[in-house]
C-alpha positions in Angstrom: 9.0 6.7 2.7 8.4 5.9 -0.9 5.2 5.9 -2.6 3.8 2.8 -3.3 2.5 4.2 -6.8 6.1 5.3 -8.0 7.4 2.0 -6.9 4.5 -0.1 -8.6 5.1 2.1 -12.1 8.8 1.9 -11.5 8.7 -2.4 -11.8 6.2 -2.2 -14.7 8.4 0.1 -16.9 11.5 -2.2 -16.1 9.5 -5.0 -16.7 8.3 -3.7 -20.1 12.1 -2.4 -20.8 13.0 -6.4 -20.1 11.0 -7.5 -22.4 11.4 -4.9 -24.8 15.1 -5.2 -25.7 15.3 -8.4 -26.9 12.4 -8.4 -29.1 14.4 -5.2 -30.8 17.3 -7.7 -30.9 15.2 -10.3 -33.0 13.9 -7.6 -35.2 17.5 -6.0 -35.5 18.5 -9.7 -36.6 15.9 -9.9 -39.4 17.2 -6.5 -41.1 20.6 -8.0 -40.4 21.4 -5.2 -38.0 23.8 -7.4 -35.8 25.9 -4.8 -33.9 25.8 -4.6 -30.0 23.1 -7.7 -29.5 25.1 -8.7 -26.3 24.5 -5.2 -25.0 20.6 -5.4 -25.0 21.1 -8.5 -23.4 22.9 -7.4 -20.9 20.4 -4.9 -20.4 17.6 -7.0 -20.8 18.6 -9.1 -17.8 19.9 -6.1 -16.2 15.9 -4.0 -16.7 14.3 -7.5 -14.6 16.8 -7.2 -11.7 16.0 -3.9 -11.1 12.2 -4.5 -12.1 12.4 -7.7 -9.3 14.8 -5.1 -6.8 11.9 -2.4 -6.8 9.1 -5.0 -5.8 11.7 -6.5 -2.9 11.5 -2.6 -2.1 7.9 -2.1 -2.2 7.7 -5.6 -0.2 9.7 -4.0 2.2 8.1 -0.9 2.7 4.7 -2.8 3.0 6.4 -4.6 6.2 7.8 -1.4 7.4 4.2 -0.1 7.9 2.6 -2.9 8.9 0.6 -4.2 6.0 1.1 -7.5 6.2 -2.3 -8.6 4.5 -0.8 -6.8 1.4 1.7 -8.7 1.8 0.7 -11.8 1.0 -0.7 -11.7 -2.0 0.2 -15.0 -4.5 -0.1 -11.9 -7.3 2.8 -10.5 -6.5 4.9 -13.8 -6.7 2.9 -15.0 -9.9 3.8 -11.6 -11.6 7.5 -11.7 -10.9 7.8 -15.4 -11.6 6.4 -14.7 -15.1 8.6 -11.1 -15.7 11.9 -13.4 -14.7 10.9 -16.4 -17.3 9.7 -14.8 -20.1 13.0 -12.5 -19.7 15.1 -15.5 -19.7 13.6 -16.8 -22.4 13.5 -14.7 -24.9 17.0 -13.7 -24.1 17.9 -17.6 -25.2 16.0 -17.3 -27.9 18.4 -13.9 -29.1 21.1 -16.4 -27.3 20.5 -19.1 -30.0 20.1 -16.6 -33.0 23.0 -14.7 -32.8 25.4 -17.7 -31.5 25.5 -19.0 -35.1 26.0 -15.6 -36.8 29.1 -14.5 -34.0 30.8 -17.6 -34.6 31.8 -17.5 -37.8 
């Protein structure tokens, strides 16, 4: 069985790594740095899958042993609702940016 703390560490440091990227990508924009920005996007999105994938995991697990009160916490669903928006967004936001810069 997997512990519940690596699991818990494993989503935030994915989740940070999602939201990381494409504020480098902004900042990489405004020192006109403009190499590979589809990359960290593609990275970006990829950081929040596996973030969202460990808490289906630890979800899972929880079932496994029986925890169901853990369960059902609305925490768990606000927290992964807010990692998968603000991920999206700010990789439109790079999205935007860059789609002027790329096309010509």
């Amino acid at each position: 069985m997997i512990d519940w703390f690596w699991l818990n560490v494993g989503s935030l440091v994915f989740g940070l790594i999602a939201w990381t990227l494409p504020i480098v990508n902004l900042i990489r924009y405004k020192n006109n740095k403009r190499k590979n920005w589809s990359t960290l996007s593609i990275m970006s999105i990829s950081a929040c899958a596996i973030s969202l994938y460990i808490q289906i995991v630890y979800a899972f697990n929880l079932v496994k042993i029986g925890s169901l009160s853990n369960l059902i916490e609305e925490a768990w669903v606000d927290a992964s609702s807010v990692l998968l928006i603000v991920t999206l967004l700010l990789n439109i936001i790079t999205i935007i940016v860059y789609r002027d810069k790329t096309t010509k």
